[in-house]
C-alpha positions as CSV (number, residue, x, y, z in Angstrom):
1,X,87.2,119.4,-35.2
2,X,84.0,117.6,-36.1
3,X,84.9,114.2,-36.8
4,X,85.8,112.1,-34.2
5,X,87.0,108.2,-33.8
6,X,86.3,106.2,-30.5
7,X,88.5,103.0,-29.6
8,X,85.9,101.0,-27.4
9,X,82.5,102.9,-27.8
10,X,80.3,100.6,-26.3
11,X,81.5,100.8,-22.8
12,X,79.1,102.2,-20.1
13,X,81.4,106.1,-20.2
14,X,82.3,105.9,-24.1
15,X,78.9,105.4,-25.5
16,X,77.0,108.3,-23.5
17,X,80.0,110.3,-24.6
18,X,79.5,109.4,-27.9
19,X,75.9,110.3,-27.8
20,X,76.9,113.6,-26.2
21,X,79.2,114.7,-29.2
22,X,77.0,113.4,-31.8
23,X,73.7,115.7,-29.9
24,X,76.5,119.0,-30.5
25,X,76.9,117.7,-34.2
26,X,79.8,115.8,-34.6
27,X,80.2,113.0,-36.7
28,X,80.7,109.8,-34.7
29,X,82.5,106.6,-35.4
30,X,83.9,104.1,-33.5
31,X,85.1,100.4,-32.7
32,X,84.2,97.8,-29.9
33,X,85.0,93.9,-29.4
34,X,81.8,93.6,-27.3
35,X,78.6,95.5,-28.3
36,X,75.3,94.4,-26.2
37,X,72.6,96.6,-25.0
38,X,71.5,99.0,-23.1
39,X,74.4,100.9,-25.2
40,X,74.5,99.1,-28.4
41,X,71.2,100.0,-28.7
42,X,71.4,103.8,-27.7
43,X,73.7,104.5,-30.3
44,X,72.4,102.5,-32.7
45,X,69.2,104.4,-32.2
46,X,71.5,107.4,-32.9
47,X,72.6,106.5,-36.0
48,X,76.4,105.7,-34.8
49,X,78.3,103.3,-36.8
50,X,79.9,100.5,-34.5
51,X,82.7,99.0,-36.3
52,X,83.1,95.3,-34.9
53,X,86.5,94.6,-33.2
54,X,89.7,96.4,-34.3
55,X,92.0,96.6,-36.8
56,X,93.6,98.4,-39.8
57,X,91.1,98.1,-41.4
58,X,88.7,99.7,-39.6
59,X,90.8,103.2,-40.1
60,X,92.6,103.0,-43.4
61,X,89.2,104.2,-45.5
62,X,88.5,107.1,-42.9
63,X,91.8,108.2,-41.6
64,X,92.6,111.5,-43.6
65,X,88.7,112.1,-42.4
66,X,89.7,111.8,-38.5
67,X,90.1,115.1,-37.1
68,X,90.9,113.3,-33.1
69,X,90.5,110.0,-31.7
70,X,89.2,109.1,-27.9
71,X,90.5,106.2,-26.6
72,X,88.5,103.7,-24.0
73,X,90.5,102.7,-20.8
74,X,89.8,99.4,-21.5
75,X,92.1,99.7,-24.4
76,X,95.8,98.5,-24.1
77,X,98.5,100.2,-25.3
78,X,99.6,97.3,-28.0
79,X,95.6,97.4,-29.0
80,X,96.2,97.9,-33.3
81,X,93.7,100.7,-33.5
82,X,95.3,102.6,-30.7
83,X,99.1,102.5,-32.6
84,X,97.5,103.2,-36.0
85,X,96.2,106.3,-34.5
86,X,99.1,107.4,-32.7
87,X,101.5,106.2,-35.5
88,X,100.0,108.6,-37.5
89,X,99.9,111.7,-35.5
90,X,96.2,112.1,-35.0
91,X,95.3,114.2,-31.7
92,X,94.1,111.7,-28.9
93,X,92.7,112.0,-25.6
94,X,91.1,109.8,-23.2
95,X,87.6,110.3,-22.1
96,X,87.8,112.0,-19.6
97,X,90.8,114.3,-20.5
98,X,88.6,115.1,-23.4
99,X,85.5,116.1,-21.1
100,X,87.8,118.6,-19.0
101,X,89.1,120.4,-21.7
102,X,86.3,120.6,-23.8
103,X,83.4,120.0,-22.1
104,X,83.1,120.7,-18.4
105,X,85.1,124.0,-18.3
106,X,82.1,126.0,-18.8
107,X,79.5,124.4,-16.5
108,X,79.7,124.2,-12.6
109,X,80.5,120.2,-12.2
110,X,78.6,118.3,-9.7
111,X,80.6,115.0,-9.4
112,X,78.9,111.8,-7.6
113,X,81.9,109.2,-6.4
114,X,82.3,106.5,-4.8
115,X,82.2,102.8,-4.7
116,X,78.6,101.6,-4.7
117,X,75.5,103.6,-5.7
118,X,77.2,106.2,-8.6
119,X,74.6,105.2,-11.4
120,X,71.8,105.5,-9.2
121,X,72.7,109.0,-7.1
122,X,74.1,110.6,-10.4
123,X,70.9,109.8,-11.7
124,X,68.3,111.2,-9.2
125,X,70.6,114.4,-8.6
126,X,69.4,115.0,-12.9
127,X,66.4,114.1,-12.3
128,X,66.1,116.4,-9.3
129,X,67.6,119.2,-11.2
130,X,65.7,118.5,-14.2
131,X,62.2,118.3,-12.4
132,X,63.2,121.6,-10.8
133,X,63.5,123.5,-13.9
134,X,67.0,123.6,-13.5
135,X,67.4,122.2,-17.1
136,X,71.1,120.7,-16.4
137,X,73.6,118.7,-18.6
138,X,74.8,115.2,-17.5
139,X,77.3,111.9,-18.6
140,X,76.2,108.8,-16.5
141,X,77.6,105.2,-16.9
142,X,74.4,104.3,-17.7
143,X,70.7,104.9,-18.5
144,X,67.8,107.0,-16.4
145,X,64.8,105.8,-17.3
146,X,63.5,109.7,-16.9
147,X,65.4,110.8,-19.8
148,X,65.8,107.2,-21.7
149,X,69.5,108.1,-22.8
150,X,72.5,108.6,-20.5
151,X,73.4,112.1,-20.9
152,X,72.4,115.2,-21.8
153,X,73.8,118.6,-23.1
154,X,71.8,122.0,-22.1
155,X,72.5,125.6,-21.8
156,X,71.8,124.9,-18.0
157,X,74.1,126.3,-14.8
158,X,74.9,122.3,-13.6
159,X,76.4,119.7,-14.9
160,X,75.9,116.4,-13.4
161,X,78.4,113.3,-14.2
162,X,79.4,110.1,-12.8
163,X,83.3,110.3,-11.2
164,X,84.6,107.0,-11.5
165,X,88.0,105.9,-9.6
166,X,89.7,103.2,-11.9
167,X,92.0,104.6,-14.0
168,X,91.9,106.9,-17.2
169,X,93.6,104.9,-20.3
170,X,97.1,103.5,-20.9
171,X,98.4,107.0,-21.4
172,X,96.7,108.9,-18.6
173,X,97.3,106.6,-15.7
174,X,95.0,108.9,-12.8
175,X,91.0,107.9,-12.0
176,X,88.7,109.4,-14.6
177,X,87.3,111.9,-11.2
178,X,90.8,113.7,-11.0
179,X,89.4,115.3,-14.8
180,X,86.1,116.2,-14.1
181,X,86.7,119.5,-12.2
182,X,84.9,118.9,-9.4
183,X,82.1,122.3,-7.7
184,X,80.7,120.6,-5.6
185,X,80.4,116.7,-5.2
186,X,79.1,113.4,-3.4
187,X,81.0,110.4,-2.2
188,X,78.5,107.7,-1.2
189,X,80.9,104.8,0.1
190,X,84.7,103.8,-0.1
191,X,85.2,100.0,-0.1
192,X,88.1,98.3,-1.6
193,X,87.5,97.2,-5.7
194,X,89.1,96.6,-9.1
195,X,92.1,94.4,-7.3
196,X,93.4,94.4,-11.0
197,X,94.9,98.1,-10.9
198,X,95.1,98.6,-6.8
199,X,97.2,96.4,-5.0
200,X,95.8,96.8,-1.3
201,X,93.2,99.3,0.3
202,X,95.5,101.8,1.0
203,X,96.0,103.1,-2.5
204,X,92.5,102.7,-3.4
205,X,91.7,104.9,-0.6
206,X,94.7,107.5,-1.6
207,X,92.5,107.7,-4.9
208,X,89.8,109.5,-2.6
209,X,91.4,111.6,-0.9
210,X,93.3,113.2,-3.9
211,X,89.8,113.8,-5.5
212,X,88.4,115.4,-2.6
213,X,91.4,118.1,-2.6
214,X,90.0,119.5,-6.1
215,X,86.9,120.0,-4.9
216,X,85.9,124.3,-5.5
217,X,86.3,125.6,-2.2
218,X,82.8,127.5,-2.6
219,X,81.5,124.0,-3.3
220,X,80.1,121.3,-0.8
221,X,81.4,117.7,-0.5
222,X,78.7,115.4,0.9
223,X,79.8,112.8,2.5
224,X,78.5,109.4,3.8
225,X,78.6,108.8,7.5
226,X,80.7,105.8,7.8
227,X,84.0,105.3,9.6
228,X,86.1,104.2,6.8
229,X,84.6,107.3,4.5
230,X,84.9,109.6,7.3
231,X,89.0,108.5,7.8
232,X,89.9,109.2,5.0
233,X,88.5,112.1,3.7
234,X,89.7,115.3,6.0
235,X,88.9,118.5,6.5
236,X,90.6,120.6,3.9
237,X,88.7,124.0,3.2
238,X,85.7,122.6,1.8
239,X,82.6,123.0,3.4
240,X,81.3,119.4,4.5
241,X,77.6,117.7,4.8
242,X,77.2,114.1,6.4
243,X,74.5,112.0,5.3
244,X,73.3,108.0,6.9
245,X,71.4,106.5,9.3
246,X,72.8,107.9,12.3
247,X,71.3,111.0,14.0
248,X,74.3,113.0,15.1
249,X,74.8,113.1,10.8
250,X,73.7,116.7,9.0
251,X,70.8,114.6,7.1
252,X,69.8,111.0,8.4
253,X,66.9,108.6,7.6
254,X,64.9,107.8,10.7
255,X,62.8,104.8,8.7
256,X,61.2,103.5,5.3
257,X,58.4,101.5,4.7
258,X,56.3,100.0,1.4
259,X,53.1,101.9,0.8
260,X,52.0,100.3,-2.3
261,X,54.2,100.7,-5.5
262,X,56.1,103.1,-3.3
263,X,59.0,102.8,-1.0
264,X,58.4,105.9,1.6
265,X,61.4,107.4,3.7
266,X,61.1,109.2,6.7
267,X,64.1,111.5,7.1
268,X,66.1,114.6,8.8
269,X,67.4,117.1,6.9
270,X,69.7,119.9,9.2
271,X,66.9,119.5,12.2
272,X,63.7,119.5,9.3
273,X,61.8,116.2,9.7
274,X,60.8,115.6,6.0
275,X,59.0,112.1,4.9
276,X,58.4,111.5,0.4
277,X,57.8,108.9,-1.8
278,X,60.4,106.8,-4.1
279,X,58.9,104.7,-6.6
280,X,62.7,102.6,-6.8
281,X,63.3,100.1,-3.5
282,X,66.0,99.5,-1.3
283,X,67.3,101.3,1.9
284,X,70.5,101.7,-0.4
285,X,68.2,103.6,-2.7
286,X,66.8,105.5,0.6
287,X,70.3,106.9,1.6
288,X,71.1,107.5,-2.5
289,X,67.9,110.2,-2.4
290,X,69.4,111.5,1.1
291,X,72.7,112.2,-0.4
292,X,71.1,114.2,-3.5
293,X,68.4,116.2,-0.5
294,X,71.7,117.0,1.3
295,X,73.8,118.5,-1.6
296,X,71.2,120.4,-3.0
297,X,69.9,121.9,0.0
298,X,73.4,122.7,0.9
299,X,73.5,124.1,-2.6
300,X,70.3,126.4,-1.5
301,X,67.5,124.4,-3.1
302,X,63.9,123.9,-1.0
303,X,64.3,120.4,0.6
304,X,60.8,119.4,0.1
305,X,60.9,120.9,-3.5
306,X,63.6,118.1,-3.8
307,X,61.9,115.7,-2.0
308,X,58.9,116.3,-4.8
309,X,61.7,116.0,-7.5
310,X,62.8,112.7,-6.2
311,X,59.5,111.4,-6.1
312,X,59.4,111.6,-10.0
313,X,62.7,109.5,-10.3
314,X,61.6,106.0,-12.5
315,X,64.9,104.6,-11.9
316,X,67.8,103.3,-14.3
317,X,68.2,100.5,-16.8
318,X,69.9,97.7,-15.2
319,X,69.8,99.2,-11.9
320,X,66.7,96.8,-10.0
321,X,65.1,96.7,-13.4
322,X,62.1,95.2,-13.3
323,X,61.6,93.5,-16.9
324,X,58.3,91.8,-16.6
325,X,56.4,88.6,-15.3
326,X,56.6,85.1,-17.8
327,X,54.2,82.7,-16.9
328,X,54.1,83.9,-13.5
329,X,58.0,84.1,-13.0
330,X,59.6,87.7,-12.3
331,X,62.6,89.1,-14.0
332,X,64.9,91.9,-12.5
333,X,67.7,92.4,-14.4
334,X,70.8,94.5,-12.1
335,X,74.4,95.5,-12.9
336,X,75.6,94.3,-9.3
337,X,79.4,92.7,-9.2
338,X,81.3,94.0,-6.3
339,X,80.2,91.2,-3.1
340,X,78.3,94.4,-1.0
341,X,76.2,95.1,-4.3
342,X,75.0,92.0,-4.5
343,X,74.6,91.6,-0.9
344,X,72.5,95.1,-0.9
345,X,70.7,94.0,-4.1
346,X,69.2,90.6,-3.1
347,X,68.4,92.2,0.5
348,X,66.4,95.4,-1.3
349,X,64.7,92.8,-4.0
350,X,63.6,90.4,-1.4
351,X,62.1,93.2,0.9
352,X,60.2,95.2,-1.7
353,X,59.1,91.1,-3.3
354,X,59.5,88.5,-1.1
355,X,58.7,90.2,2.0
356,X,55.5,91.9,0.7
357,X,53.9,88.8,-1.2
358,X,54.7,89.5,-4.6
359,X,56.6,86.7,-5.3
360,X,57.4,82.7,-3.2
361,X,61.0,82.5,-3.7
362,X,64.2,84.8,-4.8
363,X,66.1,83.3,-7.0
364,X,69.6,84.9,-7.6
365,X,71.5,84.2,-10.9
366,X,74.9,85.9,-10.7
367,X,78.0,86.2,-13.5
368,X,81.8,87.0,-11.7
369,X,82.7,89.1,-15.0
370,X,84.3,92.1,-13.4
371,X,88.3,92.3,-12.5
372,X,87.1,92.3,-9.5
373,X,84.5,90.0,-8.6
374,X,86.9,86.8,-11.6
375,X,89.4,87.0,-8.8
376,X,89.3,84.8,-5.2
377,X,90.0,87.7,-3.0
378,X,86.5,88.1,-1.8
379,X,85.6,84.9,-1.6
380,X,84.9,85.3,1.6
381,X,82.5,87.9,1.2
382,X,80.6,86.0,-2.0
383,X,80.1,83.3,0.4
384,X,78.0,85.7,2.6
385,X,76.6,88.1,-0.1
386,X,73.7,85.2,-1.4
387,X,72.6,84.5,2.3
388,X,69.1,86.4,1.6
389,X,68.7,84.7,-1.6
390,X,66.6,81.3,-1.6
391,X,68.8,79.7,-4.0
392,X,72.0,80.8,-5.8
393,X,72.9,80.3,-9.2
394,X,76.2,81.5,-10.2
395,X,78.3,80.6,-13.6
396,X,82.1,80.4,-13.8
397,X,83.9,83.4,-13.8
398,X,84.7,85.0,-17.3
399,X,87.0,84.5,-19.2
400,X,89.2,87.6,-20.5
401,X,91.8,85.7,-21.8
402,X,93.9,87.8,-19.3
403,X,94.9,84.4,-17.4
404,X,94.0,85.4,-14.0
405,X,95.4,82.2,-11.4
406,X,93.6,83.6,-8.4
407,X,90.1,82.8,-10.1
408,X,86.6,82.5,-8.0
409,X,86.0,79.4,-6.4
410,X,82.6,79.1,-7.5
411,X,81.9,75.8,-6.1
412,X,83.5,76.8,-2.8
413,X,81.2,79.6,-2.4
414,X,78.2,77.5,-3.0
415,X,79.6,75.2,-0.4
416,X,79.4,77.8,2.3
417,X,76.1,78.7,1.6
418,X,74.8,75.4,2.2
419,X,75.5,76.1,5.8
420,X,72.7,78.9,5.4
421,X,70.3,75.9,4.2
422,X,70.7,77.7,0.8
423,X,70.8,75.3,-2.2
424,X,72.8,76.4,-4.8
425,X,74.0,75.7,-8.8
426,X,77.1,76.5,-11.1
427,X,77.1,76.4,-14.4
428,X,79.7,76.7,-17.8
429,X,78.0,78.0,-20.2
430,X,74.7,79.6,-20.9
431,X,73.2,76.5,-22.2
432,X,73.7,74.6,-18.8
433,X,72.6,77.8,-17.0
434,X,69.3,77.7,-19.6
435,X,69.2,74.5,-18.3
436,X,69.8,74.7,-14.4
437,X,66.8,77.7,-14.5
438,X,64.3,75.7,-15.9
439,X,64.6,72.8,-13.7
440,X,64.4,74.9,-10.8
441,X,62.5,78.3,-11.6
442,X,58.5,78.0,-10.6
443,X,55.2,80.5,-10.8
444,X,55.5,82.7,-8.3
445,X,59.5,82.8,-8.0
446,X,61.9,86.3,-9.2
447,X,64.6,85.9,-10.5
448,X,67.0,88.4,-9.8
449,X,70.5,88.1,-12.7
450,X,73.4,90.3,-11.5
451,X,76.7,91.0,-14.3
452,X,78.1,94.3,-15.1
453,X,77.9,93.3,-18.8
454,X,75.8,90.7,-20.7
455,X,75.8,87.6,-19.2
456,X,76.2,86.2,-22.4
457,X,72.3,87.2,-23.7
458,X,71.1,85.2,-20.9
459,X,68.6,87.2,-19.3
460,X,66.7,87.7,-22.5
461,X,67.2,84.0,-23.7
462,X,65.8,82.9,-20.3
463,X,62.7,85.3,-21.1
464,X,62.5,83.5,-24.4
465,X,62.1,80.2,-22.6
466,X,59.6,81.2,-19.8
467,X,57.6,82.5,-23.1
468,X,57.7,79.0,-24.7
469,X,59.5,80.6,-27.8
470,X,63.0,79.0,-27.0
């Protein structure tokens, strides 16, 4: 079983599991309809062929060649690719299916869950491990800028993944998490997302709570202090850890401040008062390092051998990403979507930016591309979410083709921010976005753009013009 065909390789999951397979020798090929970087890039670098799109014609040369096929959970089930495959009897899995039997069976799994922050927490708990000597093996939905490629395979006791709740593929309706075999694991928040696959709160919650029952009942779940978090998730066997901002929690943060290019936190860890350095921003960032102290102390690890890990952490692609200053305007670049990610974004760029003098003004630019965040049903929230921003641009929702009715008013968000005194833009298309940016953008503003894909190639277009080579 060496050679192996992916259907949608470029997504965040697909492509680190593509590098993974091709690090243990096999021979990689796969297809995609949308191929932009960080990913494109990573496996590109790897020598991966991407075949553009699908079709027939992608398989009929290579097909006798195919020893199994993983298919994305983007994929639909009349996707041609997909029916080629099955139509002629080649062995398929989905992602995650294919990491449980596989992969993950001979590693202890440590599992980081959860609605906000899994990119960020999967990524400091490798870097912890990894800075400990602890040599572990890791699949995160995207890129740590310690190890400059999103996963890793070793001969190491741990292995460190990202458990996400939508659902598997067309064939293996369950959240990728139920797979991953859970030791010991974190879940850092539970708020309702991807409206296009759970109809109410209810069952996204359920999702949860079935994942924390296959926790290993010599592991540790770590949990964050909140009410809804703490209703749903129960007692069941497993040994439990709360982490926050509140003092009756197992591990709580007691303040952070800016020391330079540093973001300090002052915490307690089961009664030890315990104060390090993060070079990545944000009290969302502060509570991501708590969660990664609590699980590995619980695990038996030093807490200020941790604490010395963490302080070693250089962040992840996308995540906050600070790309540079053009003609004295700041880029970040940030995979934020969901209405609380934005909301937490802008507040952590303006404090570590705006509030210490770096930059005048924030300027948030902002693409509704997920299922989510195309639909109206948090409009509400949207409205709110750009209130620490000093002016708002956001483009019309993507367009899928899937015909969504309850789309994003856009305009009606910008509206309600008015009230807030903050001026805001909407734009079609990247051209009038271009446009809408360099009417308004000035030396000494950041601008901050938030998608969970491309945005079109405007972030690096907009770098382009603030160069003068557009």
């Amino acid at each position: 079983m060496k050679n192996v065909y992916i259907v949608g390789i470029c997504g965040t999951a697909m492509a680190s599991l593509a590098g993974l397979l091709k690090s243990r020798g096999y021979n990689i090929t796969g297809s995609d309809t949308n191929a932009y970087p960080p990913m494109s890039t990573m496996l590109k670098d790897m020598g991966i062929e991407i075949k553009k799109g699908y079709s027939k014609e992608n398989l009929e040369g290579i097909i006798d060649r195919i020893d199994l096929a993983i298919i994305g959970n983007v994929v639909r089930r009349e996707n041609v690719e997909a029916q080629f495959i099955i139509d002629k009897g080649i062995p398929y899995y989905s992602m995650p299916s294919f990491m449980e039997e596989f992969i993950l069976k001979d590693y202890r799994v440590l599992v980081v869950a959860g609605t906000h922050g899994k990119s960020t927490t999967t990524s400091m708990l490798a870097t912890a491990l990894e800075e400990m000597g602890e040599n572990p093996s890791f699949l995160i939905g995207a890129i740590p800028l310690n190890f400059s490629q999103s996963f890793k395979v070793s001969k190491g006791e741990y292995f460190v993944i990202e458990g996400d709740e939508y659902d598997t593929a067309f064939f293996d309706k369950v959240p990728k998490f139920i797979h991953y075999r859970p030791f010991s694991a974190i879940i850092t928040s539970i708020e309702y997302d991807h409206a296009d696959i759970y109809p109410d709160f209810e069952v996204y919650k359920s999702q949860f709570v079935r994942f924390s029952q296959i926790v290993n009942r010599d592991g540790i779940l770590v949990l964050k202090d909140d009410p809804i978090v703490k209703g749903t998730i129960s007692q069941n066997g497993v040994k439990r850890l709360f982490y926050g901002d509140d003092a009756s929690s197992d591990s709580y943060i007691k303040g952070i401040s800016y020391q330079g290019e540093f973001m300090v936190v002052d915490a307690s860890v089961n009664g030890m008062s315990i104060s390090y350095p993060l070079r990545v921003y944000g009290y969302q960032n502060a509570l991501n390092s708590l969660a990664v102290i609590t699980l590995l102390g619980g695990l038996g690890y030093d807490m200020k051998r941790i604490a010395s890990a963490l302080e070693n952490f250089k962040g992840v692609k996308r995540r906050m990403e600070f790309l540079g200053e053009y003609n004295g305007v700041g880029v970040i670049d940030d995979f934020a979507h969901h209405p609380t990610a934005v909301r937490i974004t802008i507040d952590a760029v303006r404090r570590a930016y705006i509030d210490t003098g770096r930059y005048r003004r924030l300027i948030a630019i902002f693409e509704p591309r997920s299922n989510t965040s195309r639909r109206n049903i948090f409009f509400e929230e949207y409205s709110k979410a750009f209130t620490e921003a000093d002016m708002a641009i956001i483009s019309r929702p993507y367009r899928k083709g899937d015909g969504i009715k309850d789309e994003l008013d856009v305009n009606g968000v910008l509206q309600n921010l008015k009230k807030y005194g903050i001026k805001g833009f909407s734009g079609e298309g990247i051209e009038e976005l271009k446009r809408i940016i360099q009417q308004n953008a000035q030396p000494y503003d950041l601008l901050l753009f938030m998608s969970n894909g491309d945005f079109g190639g405007l972030v690096w277009e907009t770098i382009n013009l603030l160069k003068g080579e557009a």
